[in-house]
N, C-alpha and C positions, 0 to 999 in steps of 0.2 A: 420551492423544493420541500418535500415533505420530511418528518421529521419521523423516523419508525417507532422511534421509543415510545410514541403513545398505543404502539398493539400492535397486531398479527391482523391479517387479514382474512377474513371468514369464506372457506373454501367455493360458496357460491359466489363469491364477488373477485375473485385470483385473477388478474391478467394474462394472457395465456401466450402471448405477444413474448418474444424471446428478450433477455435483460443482458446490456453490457455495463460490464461493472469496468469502472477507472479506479486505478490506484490516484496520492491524491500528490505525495511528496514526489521528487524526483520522477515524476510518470507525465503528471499534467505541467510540469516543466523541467526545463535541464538543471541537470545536477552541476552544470556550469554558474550555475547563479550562487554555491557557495556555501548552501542552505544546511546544509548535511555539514559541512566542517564548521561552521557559529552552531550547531546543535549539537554535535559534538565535543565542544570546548564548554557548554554551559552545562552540558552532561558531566563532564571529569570534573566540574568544580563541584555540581551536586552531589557527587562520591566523595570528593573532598570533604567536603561537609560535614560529612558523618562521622569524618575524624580518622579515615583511610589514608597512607600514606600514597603517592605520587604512584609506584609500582604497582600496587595493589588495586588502586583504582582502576587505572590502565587496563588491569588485569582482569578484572572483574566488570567491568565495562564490556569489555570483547567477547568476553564468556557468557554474560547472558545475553547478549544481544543473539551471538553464535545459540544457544540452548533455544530461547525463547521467541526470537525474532523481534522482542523488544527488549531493551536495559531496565526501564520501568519494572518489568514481571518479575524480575531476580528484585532490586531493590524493594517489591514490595512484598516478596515473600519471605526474604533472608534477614533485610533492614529495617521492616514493618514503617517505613516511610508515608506520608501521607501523599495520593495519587494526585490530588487538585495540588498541594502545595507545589510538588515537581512539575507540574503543567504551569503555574504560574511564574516559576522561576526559571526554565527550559522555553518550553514551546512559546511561553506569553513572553517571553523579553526576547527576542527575536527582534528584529527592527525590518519586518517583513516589506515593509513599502516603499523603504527604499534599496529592497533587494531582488524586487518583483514586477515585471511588468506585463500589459496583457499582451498577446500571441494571438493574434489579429486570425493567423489560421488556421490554429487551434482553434479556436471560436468556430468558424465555420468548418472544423472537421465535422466538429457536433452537428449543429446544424446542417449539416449533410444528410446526418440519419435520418430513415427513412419511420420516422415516429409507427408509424401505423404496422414496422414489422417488430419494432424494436424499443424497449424504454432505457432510460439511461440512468444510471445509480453511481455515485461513489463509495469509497470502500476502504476505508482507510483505517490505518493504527494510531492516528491522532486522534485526538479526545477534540470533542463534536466545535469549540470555537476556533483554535487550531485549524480546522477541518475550514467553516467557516468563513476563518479571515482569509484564507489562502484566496476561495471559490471567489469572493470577493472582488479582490485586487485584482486576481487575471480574469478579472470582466467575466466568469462561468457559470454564476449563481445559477441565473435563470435557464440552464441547460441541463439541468440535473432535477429528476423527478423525484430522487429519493437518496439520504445519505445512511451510512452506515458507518461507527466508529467505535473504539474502545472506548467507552463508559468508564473515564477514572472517577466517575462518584462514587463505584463500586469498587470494593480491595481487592471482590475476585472476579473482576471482568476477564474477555477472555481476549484474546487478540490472533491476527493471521501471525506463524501459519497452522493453530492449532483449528482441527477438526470441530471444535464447537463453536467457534467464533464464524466457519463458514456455513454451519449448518443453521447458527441461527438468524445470520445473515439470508438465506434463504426463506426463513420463516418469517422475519419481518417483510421483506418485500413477496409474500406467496407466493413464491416460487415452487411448482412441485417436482419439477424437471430436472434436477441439473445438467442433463446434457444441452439444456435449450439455454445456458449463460453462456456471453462472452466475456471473460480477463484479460486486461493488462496490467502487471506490475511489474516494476524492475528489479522485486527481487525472487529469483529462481524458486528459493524455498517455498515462497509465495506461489509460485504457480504451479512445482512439484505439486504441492500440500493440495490444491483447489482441485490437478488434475486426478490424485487419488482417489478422491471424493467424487468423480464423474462429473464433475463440469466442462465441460462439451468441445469449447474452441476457446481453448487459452494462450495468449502469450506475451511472452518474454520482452518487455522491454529495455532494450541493452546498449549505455550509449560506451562502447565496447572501447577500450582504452583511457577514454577520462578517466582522471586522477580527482579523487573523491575520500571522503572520509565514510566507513563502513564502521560501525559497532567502535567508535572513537580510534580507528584505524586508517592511517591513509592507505587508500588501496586504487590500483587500476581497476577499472570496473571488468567484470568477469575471471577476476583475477580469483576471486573466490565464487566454489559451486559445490554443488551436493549431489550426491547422487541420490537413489529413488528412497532408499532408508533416512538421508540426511547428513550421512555423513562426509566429510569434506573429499572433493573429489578435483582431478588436476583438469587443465582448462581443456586439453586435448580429449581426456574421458567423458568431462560433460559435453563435448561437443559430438560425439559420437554416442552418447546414450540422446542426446535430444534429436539426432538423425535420425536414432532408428525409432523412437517413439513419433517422430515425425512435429514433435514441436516447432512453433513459431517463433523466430525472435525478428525484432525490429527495430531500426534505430533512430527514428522521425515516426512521428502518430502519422503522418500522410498518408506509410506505409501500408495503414491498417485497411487505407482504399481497396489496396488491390489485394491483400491477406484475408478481409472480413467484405468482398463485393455485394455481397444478397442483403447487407445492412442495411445501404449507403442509397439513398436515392439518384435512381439512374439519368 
């Protein structure tokens, strides 16, 4: 798996072969495994930390998660926090291996693609070991040609679903198309944000009723949605704005067989 942060790719050497990008958290596995609520709780103690009272954190936790699409970006622009310190105290004390196991077909959804029409990249808001250990453990390493993540070695990295983090996620794998990327990620905003930008066949991974923790909130999934500005929208509207946009949602990767056919080796 290559690593982009060594450079851009020199416009005569682009791959021109179309790129499905995977989300990495809750996407390449279920959010049944618990992962989001132990990330959530080492999240609210990290707010604790800083000497925030129990409400307050609460508070602020869900508010930048809701602003930003990650809690990280408010802590590091409000609380001037250090980004690797909360990746080592969060995402790195996780007790990921015995919470993960590999997905036998998952493994070969991958493997099904049909290389020669398509490359496969991950794309994530975890900072690049996180990212890493996950690909790891569920046996996916060596299926992924290229990763992409939030950069906490920098204060102002950028993260989905802001506009620069997908554009220059584009730029590191030489993409010059965006209508020619494929997305999955389970979260809406995540693939509102990609599909403003023109990326081409996006969608909605939705394991639609689990009970999950969101932005240190337990929530049923799709309980919370946005509409096309971002703002909070009820389950029946966003499901009738993603009708008439004609978006995809899915509730198994298998699905993507018959949502994404012209990928997938016949």
């Amino acid at each position: 798996m290559d690593d982009p942060s060594s450079g851009k790719q020199s416009v005569e050497n682009r791959d021109t072969r179309a790129i499905i990008w995977f989300d990495i958290d809750n996407t390449l596995y279920s959010a049944s495994s618990k992962i989001a609520d132990a990330m959530g709780e080492r999240i609210h103690a990290y707010f604790l930390s800083l000497g925030l009272a129990d409400d307050e954190a609460t508070e602020l936790h869900h508010k930048y998660y809701r602003q930003y699409g990650l809690a990280l970006r408010g802590l590091v622009r409000y609380h001037s926090v250090d980004p690797l310190d909360f990746d080592r105290r969060c995402d790195g004390s996780l007790p990921l291996e015995s919470m993960l196991t590999p997905n036998p077909a998952v493994r070969q959804l991958l493997k099904d693609i049909d290389r020669s029409k398509a490359r496969v990249w991950a794309l994530t808001n975890a900072y690049t070991t996180h990212a890493k250990r996950v690909l790891k453990i569920l046996d996916l390493e060596d299926q992924f040609e290229g990763l992409v993540y939030c950069d906490y070695a920098k204060t102002s990295f950028s993260c989905k679903p802001e506009a620069e983090y997908f554009t220059d996620a584009l730029e590191k794998a030489g993409v010059a198309d965006p209508s020619n990327c494929y997305f999955i990620d389970d979260s809406r905003m995540n693939i509102q944000a990609a599909e403003n930008l023109g990326w081409g066949h996006c969608v909605h991974f939705c394991e639609f009723g689990l009970l999950t923790t969101v932005g240190g909130v337990k929530e049923r999934i799709d309980d919370y949605s946005v509409d096309a500005d971002g703002s909070p929208a009820s389950s029946k509207e966003a499901a009738s704005e993603q009708e008439h946009k004609g978006r995809k949602s899915v509730r198994d990767l298998e699905e993507l067989r018959s949502v994404w056919p012209e990928i997938f080796l016949q």
